[in-house]
N, C-alpha and C positions, 0 to 999 in steps of 0.2 A: 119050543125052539122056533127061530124064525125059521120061513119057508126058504126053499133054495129061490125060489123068486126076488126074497126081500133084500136076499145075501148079495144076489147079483144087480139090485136096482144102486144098492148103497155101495158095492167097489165104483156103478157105473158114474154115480154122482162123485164118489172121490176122485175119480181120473179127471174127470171133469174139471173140479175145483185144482186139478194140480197142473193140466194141460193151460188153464185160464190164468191162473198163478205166473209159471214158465213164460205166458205170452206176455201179460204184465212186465213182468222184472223186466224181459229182452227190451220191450218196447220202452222201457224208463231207461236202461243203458241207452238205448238208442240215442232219447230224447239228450240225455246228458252228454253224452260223448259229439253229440250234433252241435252241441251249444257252445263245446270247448275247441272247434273247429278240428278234433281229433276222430268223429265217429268212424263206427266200423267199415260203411258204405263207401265212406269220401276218398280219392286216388290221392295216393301218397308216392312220393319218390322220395327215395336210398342216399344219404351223402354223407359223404367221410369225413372226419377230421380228426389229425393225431397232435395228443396236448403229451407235456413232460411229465405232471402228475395227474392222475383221474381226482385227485382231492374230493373222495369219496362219492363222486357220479355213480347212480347206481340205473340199469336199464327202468326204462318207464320215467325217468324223471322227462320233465318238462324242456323243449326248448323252444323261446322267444325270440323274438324279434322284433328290437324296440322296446320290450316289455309284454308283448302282444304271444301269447301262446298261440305257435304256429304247427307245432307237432310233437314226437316225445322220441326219447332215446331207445333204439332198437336194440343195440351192443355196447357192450364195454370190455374192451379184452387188451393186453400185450400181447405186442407181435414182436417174434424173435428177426427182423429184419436189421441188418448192418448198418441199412442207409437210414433208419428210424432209431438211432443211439439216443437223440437228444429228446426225440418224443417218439419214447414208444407205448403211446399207450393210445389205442383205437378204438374212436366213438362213429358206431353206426345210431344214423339219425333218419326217422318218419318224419318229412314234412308235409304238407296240406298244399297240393298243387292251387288253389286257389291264393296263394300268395306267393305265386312266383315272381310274378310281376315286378313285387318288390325287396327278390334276392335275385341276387346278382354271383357268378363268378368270384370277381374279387373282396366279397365280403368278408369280415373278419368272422372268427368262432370265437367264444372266452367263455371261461366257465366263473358263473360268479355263483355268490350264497343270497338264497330269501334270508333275509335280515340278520345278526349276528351270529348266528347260533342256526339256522333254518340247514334245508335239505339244497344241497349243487344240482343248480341247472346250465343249459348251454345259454348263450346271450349271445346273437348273430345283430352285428351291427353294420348297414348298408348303408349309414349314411352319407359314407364317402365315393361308396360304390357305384364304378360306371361302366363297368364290362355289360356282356350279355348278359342271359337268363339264365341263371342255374338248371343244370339237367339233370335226369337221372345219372348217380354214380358218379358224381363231379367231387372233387376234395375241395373244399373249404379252408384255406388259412388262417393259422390261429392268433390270437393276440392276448398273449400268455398274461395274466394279471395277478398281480401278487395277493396269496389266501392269508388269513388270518397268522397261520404259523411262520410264513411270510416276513410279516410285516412285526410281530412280535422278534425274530430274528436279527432284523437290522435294526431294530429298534434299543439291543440289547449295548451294542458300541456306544448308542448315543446315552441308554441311562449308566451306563459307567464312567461315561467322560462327564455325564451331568454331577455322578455322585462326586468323582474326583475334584470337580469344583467347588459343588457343596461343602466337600470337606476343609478345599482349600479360604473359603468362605469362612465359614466355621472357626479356623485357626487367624483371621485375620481378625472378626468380631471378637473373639475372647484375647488376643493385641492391644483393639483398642480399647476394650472395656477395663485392660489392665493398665491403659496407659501408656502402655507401649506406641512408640514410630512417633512421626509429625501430629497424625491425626489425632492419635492417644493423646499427645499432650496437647494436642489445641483444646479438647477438651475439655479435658480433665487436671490440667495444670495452670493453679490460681495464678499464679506467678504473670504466665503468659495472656491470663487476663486482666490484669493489673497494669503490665506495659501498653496491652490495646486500649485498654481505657483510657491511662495518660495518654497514649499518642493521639487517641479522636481528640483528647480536652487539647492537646498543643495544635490538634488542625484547625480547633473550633477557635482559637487565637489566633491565628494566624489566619481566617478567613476574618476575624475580628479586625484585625492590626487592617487588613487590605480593604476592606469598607468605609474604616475611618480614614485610608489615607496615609496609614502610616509605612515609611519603608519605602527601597526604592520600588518595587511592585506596585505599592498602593497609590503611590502616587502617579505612578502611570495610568492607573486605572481611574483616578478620582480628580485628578488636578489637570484642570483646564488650559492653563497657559502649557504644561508638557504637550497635551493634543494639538495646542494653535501651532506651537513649534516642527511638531509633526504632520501637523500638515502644510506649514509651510514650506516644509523640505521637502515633502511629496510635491506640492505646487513647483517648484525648484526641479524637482528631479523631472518630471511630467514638460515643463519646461524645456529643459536640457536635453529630452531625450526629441521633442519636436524638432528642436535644432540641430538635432544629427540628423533626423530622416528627412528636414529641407536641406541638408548637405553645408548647413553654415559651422565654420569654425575648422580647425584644425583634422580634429575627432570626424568632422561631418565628410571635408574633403576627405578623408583617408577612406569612408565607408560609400560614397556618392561619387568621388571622380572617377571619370574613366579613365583620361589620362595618365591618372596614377596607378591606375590596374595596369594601362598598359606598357609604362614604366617599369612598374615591376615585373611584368610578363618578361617587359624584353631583358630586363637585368639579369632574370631567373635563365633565358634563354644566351645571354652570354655566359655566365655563370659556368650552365651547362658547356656548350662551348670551351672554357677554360678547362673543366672537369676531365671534356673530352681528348685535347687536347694533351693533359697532363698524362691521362692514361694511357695516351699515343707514345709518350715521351718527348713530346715538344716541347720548348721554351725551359728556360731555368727551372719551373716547377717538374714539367715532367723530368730531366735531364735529373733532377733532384729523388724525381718516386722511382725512374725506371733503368737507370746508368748508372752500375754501381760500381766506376772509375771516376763520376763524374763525386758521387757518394763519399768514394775513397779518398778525393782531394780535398772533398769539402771537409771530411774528418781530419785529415793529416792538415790540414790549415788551420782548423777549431784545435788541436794538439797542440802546435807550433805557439800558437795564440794565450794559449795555456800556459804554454811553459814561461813565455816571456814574460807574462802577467807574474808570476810565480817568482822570477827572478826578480823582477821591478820590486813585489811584496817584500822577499827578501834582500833591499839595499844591492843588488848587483847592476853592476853597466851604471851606465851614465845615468840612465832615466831612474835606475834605481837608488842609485845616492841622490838623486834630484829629489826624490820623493821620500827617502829615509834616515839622509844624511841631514842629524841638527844643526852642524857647523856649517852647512851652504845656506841653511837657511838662515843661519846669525849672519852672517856675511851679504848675502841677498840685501834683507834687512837692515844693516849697518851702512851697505851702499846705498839705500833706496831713503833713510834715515838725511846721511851727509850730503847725498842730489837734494833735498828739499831744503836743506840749512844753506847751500851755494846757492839757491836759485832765491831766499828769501834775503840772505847777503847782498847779492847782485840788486835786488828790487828797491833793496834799501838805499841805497850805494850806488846809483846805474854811471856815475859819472867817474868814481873810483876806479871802476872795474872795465869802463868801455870810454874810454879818452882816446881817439887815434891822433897821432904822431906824424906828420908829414915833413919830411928832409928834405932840403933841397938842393943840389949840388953846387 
């Protein structure tokens, strides 16, 4: 049996190795948690921020700043508060007072994910941030970002209006694979390729016919004396228009006198005048638009006027057997007849018919 000496040399060497062990580990947490700017030593302060959903934050997660792990999650809890309906759910945060500097007051909180599928951390981003310096127990504003469940969500409207398209897609490609609508048969109908065809071969004549000159097209395009003609009418017209803007010719004075502006000015300006006047009721025209005795006479005159017209039409009165009666007119005529057979008598005859007689007592 070992001695009680050896029993107690060999517990004194295990304390040893487990005292040396203990100091080990601590001193490697140390080194580790030094290097993530998180160790045990380093002074941290307390800051609040409340999100709608924790989207699975669990305490000890990480939070960054910039990307930069600046400290880790303390708490995670719902708070039954009235005024925190829409976020109730409160994250206590350890930050690393060595980066205050570069948080601020009005920085945002958000919670995002390490890469599709990873563990939720906080994401404090400062870089719009220009308030103070964050302090102990300061709350943080959050800037809520949409999680995977999210965005699968909204996303769910948009694949049913896509399927709904598809489908309508779908029903439109098996149309015209059958032939069906304009497109169906542009394709797929011989017929409608057979008039396209003629039609290019009737274009491809008819750019034929206008190369050679034929037609009246072609001959505009091809025949030399049509262009000399044409431009001499341009020369003509080019001409003509020079001579209105030196003011010669009729055309020129009407567009270059001034005289005749101001002719017309004053004409326009009696005109007016006259207008004025009539709508005064002056003169025959106004008495005419605005005296409706003067109106009344002129009517009961145009009546009178009528009537007599109307009787003359029908052979009454004088004027109207004048103008209806055939027997004044055979008689008219019979007289107007027998004056020209006396006066051709008499011409004949002058000594027959005008011999004077002198008596003497």
């Amino acid at each position: 049996m070992p001695s009680q000496s050896d029993v107690k040399w060999s517990q004194l060497k295990v304390g040893v190795i487990v005292a040396v062990s203990l100091v080990l580990l601590i001193t490697l947490l140390f080194l580790m948690t030094s290097a993530s700017g998180t160790g045990f030593f380093a002074k941290k302060i307390h800051v609040k921020t409340y999100f709608e959903n924790s989207a699975g934050l669990k305490p000890g997660a990480a939070v960054n700043l910039q990307g930069v792990t600046v400290g880790n999650v303390d708490k995670v809890k719902v708070v039954p508060d009235a005024s925190r309906k829409l976020t109730p759910v409160e994250v206590t945060m350890k930050l690393d007072t060595k980066y205050l500097p570069m948080m601020k007051k009005d920085s945002k909180a958000a919670l995002s994910t390490v890469g599709v599928l990873g563990d939720t951390v906080v994401d404090i981003n400062s870089q719009f941030a220009t308030g103070p310096t964050l302090a102990d127990g300061d709350e943080l504003k959050t800037l809520e970002s949409p999680n995977l469940q999210d965005v699968v969500k909204a996303s769910q409207g948009t694949i049913e209006s896509l399927n709904v398209i598809l489908a309508k897609m779908d029903r439109i490609v098996e149309a015209i694979s059958q032939g069906k609508g304009a497109v169906g048969q542009l394709i797929y109908d011989d017929s409608l390729y057979t008039r396209a065809n003629a039609t290019v071969g009737e274009l491809q004549k008819l750019s034929q016919n206008l190369n050679s000159g034929k037609g009246s097209i072609g001959k505009l395009l091809n025949d030399d004396e049509m262009y000399n003609h044409l431009n001499a009418t341009t020369a003509k017209l080019d001409h003509i228009a020079t001579e209105l803007d030196a003011g010669k010719g009729s055309a020129g004075k009407l567009l270059k006198d001034d005289a005749l502006y101001n002719n017309l000015n004053e004409t326009l300006k009696h005109a007016n005048s006259i207008m004025a006047d009539a709508d005064a009721g002056k003169g025959g025209i106004g008495l005419l638009v605005k005296d409706p005795a003067f109106a009344q006479k002129l009517n009961d005159t145009i009546t009178r006027l009528d009537s007599v017209m109307t009787g003359i039409d029908k052979g009454e009165g004088t004027a109207g057997l004048l103008v209806k009666d055939p027997a004044l007119y055979h008689n008219l005529d019979k007289l107007a007849v027998d004056s020209q057979s006396l006066v051709n008598t008499i011409r004949s005859d002058p000594k027959k018919y005008l011999t004077i007689h002198f008596k003497i007592f």
